[in-house]
Biopython code that builds the backbone (N, CA, C, O; Angstrom):
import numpy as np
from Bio.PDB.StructureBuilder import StructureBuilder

atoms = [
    (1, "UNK", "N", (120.780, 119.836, 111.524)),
    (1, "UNK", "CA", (121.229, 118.454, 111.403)),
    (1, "UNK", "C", (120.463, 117.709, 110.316)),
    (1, "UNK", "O", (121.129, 116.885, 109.690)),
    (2, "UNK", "N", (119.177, 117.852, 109.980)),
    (2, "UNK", "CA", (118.130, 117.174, 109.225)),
    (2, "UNK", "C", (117.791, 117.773, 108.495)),
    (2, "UNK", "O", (116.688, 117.407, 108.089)),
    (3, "UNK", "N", (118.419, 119.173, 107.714)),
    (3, "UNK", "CA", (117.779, 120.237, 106.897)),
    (3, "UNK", "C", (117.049, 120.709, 107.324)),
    (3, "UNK", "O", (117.120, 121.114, 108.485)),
    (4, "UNK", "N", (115.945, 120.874, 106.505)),
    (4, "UNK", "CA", (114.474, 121.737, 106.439)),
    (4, "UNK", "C", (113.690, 120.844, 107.028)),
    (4, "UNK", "O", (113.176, 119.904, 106.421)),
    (5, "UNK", "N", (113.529, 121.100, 108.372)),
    (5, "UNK", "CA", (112.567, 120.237, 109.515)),
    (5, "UNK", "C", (110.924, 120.797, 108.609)),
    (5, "UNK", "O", (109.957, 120.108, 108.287)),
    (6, "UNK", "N", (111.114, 121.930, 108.465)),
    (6, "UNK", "CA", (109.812, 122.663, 107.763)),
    (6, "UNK", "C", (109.830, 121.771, 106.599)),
    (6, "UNK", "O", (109.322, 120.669, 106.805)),
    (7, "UNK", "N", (110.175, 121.931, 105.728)),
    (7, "UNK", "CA", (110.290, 121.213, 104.569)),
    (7, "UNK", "C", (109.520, 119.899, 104.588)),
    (7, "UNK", "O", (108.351, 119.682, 104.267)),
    (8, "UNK", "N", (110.498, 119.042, 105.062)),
    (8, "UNK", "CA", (110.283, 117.615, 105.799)),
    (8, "UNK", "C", (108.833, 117.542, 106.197)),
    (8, "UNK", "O", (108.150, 116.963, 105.352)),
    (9, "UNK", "N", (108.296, 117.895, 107.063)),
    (9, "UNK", "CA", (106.843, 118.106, 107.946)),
    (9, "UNK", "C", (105.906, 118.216, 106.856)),
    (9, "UNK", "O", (104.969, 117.438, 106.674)),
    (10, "UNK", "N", (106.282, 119.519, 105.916)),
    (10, "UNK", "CA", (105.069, 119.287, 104.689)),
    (10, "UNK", "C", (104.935, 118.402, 103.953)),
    (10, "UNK", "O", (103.812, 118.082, 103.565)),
    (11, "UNK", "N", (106.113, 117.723, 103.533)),
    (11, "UNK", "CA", (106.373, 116.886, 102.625)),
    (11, "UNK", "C", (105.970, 115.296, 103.071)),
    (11, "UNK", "O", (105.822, 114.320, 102.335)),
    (12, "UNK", "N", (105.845, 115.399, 104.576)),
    (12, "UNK", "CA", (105.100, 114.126, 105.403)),
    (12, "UNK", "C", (103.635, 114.029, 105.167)),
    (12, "UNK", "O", (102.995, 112.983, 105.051)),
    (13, "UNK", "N", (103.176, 115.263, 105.108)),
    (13, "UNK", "CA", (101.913, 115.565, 105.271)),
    (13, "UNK", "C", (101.150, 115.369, 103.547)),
    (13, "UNK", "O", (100.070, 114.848, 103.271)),
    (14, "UNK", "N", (102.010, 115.897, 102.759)),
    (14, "UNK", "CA", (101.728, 116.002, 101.474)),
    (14, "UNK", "C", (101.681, 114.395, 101.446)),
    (14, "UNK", "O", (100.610, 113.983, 100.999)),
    (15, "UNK", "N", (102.618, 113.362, 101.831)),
    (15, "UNK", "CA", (102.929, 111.910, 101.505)),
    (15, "UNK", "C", (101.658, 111.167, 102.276)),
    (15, "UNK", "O", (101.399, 109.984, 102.054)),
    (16, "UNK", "N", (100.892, 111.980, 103.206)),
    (16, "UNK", "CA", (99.853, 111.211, 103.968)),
    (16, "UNK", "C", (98.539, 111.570, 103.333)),
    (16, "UNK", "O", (97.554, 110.895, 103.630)),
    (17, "UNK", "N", (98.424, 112.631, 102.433)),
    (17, "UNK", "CA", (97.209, 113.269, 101.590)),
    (17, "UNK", "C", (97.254, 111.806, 100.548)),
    (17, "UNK", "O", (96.248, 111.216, 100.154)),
    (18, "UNK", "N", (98.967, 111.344, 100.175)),
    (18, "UNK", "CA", (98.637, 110.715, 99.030)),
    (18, "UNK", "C", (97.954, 109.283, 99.209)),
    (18, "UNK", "O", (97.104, 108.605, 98.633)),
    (19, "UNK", "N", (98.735, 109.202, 100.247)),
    (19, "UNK", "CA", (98.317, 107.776, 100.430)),
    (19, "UNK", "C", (96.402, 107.270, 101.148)),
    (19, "UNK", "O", (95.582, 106.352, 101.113)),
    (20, "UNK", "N", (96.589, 108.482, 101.645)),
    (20, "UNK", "CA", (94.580, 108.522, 101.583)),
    (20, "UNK", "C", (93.552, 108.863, 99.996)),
    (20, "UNK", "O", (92.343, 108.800, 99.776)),
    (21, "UNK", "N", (94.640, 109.196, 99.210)),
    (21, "UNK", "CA", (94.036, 109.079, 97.991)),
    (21, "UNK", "C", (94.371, 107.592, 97.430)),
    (21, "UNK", "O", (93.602, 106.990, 96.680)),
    (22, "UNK", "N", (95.338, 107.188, 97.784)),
    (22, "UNK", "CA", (95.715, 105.433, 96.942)),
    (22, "UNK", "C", (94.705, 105.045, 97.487)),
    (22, "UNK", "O", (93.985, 104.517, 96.640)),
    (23, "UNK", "N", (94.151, 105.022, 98.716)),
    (23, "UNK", "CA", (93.504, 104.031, 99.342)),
    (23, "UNK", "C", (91.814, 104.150, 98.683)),
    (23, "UNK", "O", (91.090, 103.247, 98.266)),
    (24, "UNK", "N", (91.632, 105.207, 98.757)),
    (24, "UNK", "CA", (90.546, 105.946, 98.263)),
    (24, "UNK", "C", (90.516, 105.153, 96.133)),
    (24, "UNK", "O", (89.691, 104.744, 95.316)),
    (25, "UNK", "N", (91.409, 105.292, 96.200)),
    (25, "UNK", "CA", (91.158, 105.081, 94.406)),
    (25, "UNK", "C", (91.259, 103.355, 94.318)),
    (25, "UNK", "O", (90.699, 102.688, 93.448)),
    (26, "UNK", "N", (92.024, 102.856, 95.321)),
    (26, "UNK", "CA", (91.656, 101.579, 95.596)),
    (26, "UNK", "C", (90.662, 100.677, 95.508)),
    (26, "UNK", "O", (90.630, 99.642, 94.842)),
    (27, "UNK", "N", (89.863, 101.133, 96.214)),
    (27, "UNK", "CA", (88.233, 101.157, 96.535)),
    (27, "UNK", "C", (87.527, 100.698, 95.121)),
    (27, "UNK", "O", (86.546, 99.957, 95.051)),
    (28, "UNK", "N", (88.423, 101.458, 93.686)),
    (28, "UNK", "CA", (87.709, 101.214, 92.649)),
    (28, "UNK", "C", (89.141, 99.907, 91.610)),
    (28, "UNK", "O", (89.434, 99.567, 90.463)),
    (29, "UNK", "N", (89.396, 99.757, 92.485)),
    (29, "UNK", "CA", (90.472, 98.424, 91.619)),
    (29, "UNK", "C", (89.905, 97.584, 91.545)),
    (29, "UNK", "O", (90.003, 97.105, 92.674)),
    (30, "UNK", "N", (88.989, 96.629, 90.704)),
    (30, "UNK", "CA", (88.540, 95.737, 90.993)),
    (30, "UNK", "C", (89.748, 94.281, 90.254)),
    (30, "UNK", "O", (90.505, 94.293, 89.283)),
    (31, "UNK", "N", (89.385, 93.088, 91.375)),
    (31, "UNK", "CA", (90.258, 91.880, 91.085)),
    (31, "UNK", "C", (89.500, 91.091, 91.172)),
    (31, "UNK", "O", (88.714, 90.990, 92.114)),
    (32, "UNK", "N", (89.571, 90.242, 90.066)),
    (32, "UNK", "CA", (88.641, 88.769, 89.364)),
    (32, "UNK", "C", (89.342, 87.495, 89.635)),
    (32, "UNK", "O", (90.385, 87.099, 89.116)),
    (33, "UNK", "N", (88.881, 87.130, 90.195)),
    (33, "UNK", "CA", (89.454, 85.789, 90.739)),
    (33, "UNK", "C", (88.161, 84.412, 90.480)),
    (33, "UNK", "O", (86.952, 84.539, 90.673)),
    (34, "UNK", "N", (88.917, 83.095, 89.979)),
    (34, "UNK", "CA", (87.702, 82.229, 89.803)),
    (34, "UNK", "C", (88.236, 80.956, 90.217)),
    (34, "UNK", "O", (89.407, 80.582, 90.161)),
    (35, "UNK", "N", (87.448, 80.478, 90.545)),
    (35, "UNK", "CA", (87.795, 78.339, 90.799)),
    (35, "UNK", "C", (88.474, 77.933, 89.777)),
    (35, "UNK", "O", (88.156, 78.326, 88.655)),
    (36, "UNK", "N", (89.651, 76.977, 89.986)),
    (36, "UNK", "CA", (90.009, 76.324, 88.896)),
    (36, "UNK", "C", (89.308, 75.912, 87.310)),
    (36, "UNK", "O", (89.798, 75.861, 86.182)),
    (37, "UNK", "N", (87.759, 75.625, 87.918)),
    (37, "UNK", "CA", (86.981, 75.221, 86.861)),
    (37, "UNK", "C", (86.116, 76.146, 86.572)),
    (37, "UNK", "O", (85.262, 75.918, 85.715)),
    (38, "UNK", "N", (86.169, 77.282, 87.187)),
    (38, "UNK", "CA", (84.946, 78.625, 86.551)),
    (38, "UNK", "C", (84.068, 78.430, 86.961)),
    (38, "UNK", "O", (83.108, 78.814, 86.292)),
    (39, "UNK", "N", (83.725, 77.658, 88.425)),
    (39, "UNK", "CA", (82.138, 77.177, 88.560)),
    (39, "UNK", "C", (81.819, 78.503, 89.636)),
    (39, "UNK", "O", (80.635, 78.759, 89.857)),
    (40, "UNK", "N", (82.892, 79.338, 90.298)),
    (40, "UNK", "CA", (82.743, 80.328, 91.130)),
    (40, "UNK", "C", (83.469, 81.447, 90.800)),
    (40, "UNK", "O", (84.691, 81.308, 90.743)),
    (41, "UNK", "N", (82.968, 82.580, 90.557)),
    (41, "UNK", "CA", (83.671, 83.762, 90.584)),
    (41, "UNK", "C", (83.446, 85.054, 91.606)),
    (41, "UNK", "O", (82.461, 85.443, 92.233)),
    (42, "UNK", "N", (84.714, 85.507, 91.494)),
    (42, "UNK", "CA", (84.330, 86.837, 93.220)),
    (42, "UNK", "C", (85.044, 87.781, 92.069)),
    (42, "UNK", "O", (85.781, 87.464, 91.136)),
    (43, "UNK", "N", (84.524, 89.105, 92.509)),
    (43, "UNK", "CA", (84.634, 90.445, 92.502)),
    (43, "UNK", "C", (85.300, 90.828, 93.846)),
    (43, "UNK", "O", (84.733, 90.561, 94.905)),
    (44, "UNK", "N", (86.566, 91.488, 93.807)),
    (44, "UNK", "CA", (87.038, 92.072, 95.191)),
    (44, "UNK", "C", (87.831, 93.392, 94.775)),
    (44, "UNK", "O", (88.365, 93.555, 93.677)),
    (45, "UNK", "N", (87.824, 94.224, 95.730)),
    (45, "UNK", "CA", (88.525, 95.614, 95.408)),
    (45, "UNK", "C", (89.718, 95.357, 95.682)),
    (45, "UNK", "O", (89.915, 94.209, 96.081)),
    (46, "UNK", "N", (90.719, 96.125, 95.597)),
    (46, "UNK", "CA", (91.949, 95.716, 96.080)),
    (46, "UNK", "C", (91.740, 96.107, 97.248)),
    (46, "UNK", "O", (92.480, 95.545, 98.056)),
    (47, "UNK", "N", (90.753, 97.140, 97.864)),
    (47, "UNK", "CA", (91.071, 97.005, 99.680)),
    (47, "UNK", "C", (89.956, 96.177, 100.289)),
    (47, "UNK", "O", (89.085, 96.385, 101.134)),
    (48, "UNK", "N", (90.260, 95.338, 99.662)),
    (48, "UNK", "CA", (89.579, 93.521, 100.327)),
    (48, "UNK", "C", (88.470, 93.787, 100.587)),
    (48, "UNK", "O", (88.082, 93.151, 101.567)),
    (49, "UNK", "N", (87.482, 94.677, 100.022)),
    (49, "UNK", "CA", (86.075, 94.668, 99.899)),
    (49, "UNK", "C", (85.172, 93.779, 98.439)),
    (49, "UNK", "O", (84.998, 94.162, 97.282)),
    (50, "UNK", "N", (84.839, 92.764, 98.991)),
    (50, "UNK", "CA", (83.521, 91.804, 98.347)),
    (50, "UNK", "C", (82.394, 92.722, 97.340)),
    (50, "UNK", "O", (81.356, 93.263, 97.722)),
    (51, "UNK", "N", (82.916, 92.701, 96.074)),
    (51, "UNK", "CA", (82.055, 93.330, 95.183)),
    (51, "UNK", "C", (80.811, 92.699, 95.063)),
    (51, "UNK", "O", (79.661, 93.089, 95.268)),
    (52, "UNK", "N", (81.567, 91.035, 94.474)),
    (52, "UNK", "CA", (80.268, 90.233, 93.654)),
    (52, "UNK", "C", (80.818, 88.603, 93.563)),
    (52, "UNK", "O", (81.886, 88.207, 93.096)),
    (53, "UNK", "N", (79.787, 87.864, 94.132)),
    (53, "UNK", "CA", (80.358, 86.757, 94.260)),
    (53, "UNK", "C", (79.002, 85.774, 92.797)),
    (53, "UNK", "O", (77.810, 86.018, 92.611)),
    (54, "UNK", "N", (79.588, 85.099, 92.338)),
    (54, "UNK", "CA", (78.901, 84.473, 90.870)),
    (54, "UNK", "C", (79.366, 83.000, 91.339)),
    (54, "UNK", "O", (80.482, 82.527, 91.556)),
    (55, "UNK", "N", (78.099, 82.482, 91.407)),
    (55, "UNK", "CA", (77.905, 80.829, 91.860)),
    (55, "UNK", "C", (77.452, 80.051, 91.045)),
    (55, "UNK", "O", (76.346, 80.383, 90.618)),
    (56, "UNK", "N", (77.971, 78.902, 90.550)),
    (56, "UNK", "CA", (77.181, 78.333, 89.066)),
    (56, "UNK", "C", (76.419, 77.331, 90.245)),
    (56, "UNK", "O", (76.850, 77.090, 91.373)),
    (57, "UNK", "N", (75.130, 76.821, 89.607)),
    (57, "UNK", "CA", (74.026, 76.396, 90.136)),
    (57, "UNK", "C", (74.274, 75.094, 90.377)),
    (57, "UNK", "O", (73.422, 74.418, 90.953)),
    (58, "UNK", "N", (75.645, 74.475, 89.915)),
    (58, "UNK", "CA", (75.805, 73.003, 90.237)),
    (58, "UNK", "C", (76.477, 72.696, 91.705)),
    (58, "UNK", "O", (76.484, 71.591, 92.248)),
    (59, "UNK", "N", (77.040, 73.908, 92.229)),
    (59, "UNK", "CA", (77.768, 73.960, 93.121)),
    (59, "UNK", "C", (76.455, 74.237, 94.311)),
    (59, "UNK", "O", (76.697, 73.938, 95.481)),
    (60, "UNK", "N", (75.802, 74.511, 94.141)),
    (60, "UNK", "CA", (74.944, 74.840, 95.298)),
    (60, "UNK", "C", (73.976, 73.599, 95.609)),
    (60, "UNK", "O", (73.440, 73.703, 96.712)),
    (61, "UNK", "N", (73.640, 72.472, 94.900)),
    (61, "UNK", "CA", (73.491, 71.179, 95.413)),
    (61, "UNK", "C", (74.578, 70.623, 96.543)),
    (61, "UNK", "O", (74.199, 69.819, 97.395)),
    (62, "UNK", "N", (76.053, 71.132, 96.498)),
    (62, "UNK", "CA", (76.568, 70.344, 97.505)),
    (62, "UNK", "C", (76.902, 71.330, 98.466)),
    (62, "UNK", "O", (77.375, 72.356, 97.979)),
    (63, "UNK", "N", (76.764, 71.295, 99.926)),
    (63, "UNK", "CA", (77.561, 72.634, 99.980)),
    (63, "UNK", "C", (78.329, 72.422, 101.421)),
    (63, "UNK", "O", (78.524, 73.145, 102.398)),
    (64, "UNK", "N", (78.678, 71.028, 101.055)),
    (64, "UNK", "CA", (80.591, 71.205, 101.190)),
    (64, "UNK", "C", (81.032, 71.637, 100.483)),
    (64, "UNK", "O", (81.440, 72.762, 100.771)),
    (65, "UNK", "N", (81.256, 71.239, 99.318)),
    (65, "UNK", "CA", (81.704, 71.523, 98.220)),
    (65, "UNK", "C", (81.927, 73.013, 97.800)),
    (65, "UNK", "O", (82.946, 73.579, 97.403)),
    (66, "UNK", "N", (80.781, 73.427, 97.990)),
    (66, "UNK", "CA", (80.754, 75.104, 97.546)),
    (66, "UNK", "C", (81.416, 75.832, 98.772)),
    (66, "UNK", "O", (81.847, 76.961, 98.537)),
    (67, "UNK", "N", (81.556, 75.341, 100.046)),
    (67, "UNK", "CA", (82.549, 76.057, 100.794)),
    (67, "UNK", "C", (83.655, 75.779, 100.938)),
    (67, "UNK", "O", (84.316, 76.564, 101.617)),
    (68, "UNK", "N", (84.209, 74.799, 100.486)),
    (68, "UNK", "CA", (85.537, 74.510, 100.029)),
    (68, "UNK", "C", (86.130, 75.754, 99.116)),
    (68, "UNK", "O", (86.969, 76.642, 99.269)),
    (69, "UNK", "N", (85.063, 75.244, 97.901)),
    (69, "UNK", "CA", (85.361, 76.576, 96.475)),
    (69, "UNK", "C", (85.584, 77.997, 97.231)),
    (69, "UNK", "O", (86.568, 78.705, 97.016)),
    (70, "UNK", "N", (84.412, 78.366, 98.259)),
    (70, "UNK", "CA", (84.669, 79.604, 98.572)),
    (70, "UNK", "C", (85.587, 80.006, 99.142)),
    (70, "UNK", "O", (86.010, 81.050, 98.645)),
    (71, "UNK", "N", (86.319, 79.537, 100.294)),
    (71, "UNK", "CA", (87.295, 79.800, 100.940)),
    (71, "UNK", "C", (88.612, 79.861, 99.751)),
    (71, "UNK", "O", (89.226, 80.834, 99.313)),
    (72, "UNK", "N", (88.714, 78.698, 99.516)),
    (72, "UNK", "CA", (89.800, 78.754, 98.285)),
    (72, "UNK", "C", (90.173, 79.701, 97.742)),
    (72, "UNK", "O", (91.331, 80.108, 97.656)),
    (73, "UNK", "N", (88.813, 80.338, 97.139)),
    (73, "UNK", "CA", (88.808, 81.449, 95.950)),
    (73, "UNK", "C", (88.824, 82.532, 96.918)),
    (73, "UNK", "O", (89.565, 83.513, 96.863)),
    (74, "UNK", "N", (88.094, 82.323, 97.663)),
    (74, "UNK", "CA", (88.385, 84.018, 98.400)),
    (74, "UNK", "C", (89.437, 84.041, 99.029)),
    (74, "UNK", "O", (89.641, 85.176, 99.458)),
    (75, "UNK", "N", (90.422, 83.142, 99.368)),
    (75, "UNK", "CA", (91.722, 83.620, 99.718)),
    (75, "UNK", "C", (92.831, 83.425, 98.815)),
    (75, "UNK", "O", (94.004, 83.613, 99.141)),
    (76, "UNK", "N", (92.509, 83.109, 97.867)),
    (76, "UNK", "CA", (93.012, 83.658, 96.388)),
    (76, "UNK", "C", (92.813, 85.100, 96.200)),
    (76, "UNK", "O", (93.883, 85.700, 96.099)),
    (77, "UNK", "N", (91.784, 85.824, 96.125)),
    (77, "UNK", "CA", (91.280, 87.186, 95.702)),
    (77, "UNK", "C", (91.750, 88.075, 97.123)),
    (77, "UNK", "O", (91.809, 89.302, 97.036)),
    (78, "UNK", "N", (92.041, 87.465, 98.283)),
    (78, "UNK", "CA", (92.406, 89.214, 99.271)),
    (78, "UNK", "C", (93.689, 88.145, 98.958)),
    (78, "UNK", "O", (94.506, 88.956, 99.395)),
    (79, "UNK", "N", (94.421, 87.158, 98.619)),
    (79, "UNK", "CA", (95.628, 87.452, 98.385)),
    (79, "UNK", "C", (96.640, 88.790, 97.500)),
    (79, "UNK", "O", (97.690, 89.396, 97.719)),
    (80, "UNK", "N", (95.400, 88.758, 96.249)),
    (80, "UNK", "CA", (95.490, 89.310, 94.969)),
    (80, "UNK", "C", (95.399, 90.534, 95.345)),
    (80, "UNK", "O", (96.232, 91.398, 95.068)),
    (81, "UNK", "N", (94.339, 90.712, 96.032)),
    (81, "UNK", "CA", (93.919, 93.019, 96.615)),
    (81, "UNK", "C", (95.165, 92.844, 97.387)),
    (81, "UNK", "O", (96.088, 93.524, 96.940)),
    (82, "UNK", "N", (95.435, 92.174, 98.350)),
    (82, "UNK", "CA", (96.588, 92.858, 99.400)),
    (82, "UNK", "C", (97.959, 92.824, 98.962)),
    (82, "UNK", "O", (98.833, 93.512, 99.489)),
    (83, "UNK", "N", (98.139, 92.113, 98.101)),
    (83, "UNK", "CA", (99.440, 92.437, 97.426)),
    (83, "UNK", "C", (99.893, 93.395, 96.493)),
    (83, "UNK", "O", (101.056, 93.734, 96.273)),
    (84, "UNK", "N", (98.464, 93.945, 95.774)),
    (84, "UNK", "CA", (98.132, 95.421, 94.821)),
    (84, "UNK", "C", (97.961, 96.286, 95.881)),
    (84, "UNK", "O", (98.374, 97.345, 95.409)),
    (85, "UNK", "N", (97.526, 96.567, 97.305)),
    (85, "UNK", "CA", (97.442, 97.065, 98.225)),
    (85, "UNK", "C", (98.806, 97.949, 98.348)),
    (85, "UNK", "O", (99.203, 99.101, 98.174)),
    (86, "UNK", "N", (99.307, 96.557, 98.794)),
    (86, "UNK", "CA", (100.283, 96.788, 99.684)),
    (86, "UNK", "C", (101.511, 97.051, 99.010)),
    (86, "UNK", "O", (102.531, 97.554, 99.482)),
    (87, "UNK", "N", (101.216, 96.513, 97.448)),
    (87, "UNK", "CA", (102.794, 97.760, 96.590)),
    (87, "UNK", "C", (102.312, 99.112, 96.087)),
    (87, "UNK", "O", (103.251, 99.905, 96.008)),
    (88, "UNK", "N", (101.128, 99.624, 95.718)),
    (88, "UNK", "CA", (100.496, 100.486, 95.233)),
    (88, "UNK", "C", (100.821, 101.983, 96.605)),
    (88, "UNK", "O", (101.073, 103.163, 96.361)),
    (89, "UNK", "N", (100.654, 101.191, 98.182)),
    (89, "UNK", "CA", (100.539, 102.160, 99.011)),
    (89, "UNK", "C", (102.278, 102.213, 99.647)),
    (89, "UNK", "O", (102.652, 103.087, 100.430)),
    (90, "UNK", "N", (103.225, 101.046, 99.096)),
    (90, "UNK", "CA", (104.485, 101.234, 99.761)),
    (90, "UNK", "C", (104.744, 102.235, 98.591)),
    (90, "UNK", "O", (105.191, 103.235, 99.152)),
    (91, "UNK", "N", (104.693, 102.450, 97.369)),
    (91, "UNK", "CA", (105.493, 103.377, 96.164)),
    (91, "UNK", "C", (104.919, 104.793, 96.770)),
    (91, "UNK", "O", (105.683, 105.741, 96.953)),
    (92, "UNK", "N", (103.906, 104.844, 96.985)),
    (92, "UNK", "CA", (103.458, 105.885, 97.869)),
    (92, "UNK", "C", (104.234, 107.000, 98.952)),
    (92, "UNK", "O", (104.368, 108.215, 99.098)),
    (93, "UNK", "N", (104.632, 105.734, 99.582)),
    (93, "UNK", "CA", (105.136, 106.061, 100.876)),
    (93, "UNK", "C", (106.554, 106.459, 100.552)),
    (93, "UNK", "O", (107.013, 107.594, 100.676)),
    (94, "UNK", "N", (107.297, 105.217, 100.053)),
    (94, "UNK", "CA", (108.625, 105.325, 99.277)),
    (94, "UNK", "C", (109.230, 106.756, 98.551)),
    (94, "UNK", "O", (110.365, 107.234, 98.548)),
    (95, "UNK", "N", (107.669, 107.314, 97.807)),
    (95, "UNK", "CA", (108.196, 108.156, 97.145)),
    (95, "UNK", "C", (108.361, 109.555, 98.126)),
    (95, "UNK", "O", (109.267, 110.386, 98.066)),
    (96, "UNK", "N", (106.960, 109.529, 99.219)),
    (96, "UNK", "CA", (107.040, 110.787, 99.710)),
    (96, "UNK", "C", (108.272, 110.636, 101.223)),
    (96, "UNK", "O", (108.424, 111.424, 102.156)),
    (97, "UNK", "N", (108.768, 109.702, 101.023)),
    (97, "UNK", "CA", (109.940, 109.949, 102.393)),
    (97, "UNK", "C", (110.912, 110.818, 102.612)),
    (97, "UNK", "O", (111.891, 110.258, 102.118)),
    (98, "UNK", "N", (111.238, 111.770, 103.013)),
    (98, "UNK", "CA", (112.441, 112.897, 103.733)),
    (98, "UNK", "C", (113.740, 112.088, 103.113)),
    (98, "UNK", "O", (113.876, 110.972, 103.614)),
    (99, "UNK", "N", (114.301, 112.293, 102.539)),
    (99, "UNK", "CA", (115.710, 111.742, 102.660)),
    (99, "UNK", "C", (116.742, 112.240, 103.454)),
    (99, "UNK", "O", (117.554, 113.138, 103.232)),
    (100, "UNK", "N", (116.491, 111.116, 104.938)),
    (100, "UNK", "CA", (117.016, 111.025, 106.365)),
    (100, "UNK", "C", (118.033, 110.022, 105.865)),
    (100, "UNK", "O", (117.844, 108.890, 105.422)),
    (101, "UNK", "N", (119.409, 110.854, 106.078)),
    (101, "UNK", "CA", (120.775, 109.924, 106.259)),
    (101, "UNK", "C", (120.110, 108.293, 107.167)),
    (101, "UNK", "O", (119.182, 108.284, 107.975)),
    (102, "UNK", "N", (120.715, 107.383, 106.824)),
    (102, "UNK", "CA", (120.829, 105.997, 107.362)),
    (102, "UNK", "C", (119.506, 105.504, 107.697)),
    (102, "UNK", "O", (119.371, 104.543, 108.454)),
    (103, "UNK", "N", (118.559, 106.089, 107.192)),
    (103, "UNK", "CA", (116.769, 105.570, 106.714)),
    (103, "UNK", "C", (116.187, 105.510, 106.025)),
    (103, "UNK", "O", (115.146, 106.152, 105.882)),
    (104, "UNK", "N", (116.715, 104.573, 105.212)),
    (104, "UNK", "CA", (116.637, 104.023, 103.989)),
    (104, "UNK", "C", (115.716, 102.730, 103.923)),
    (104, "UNK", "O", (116.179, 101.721, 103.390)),
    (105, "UNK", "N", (114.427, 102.721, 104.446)),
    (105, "UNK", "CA", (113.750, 101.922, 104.555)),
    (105, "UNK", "C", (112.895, 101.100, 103.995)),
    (105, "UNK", "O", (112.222, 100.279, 104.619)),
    (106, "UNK", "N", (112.867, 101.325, 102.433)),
    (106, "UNK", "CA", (112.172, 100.859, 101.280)),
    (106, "UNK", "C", (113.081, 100.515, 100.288)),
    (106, "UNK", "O", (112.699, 100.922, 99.191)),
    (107, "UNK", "N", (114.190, 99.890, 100.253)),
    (107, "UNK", "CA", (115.298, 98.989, 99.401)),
    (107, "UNK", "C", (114.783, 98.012, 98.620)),
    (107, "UNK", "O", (115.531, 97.296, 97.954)),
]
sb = StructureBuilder()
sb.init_structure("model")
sb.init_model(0)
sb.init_chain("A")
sb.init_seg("    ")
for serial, (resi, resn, name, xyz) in enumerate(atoms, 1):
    if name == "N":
        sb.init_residue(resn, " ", resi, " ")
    sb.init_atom(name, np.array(xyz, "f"), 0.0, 1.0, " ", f" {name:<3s}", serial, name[0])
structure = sb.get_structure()
């Protein structure tokens, strides 16, 4: 009914090797993200790991202020990784899928 069930099974398995390698090479994507005015910059991987965070020294007199900036910017930057994430590991997936009549799940 489904072809090569054998087939299929390796070809799942081969598609799950890859995607532990996207994730893995991920690790070294780095994404630069900064404050409107450059007074803060973050380093983030695309799998939402905190490289390097760069604080200009005027911002650390206030620090409302500087946690305002931070939040901001850092949910700017895992916006930025999880959206490189998350197309980098769907083409992945997309590519290694069985082509199963009426599962067509990546359109």
């Amino acid at each position: 009914m489904f072809g090569d069930i054998t087939g299929m099974m390796g070809k799942l398995k081969e598609t799950q090797k890859r995607i532990e390698d996207t994730k893995n090479r991920l690790n070294n994507v780095l994404i630069d993200e900064s404050s409107s005015d450059g007074l803060l910059k973050i380093t983030i991987t695309a799998n939402r790991e905190i490289k390097a965070i760069d604080i200009d020294p005027s911002l650390v007199e206030d620090r409302e202020q500087l946690e305002d900036y931070l939040i901001l910017t850092l949910n700017k930057a895992i916006k930025k990784a999880s959206d490189v994430n998350e197309a980098e590991l769907a083409a992945v997936a997309k590519e290694g899928m069985p082509n199963i009549p009426g599962m067509d799940l990546f359109k």
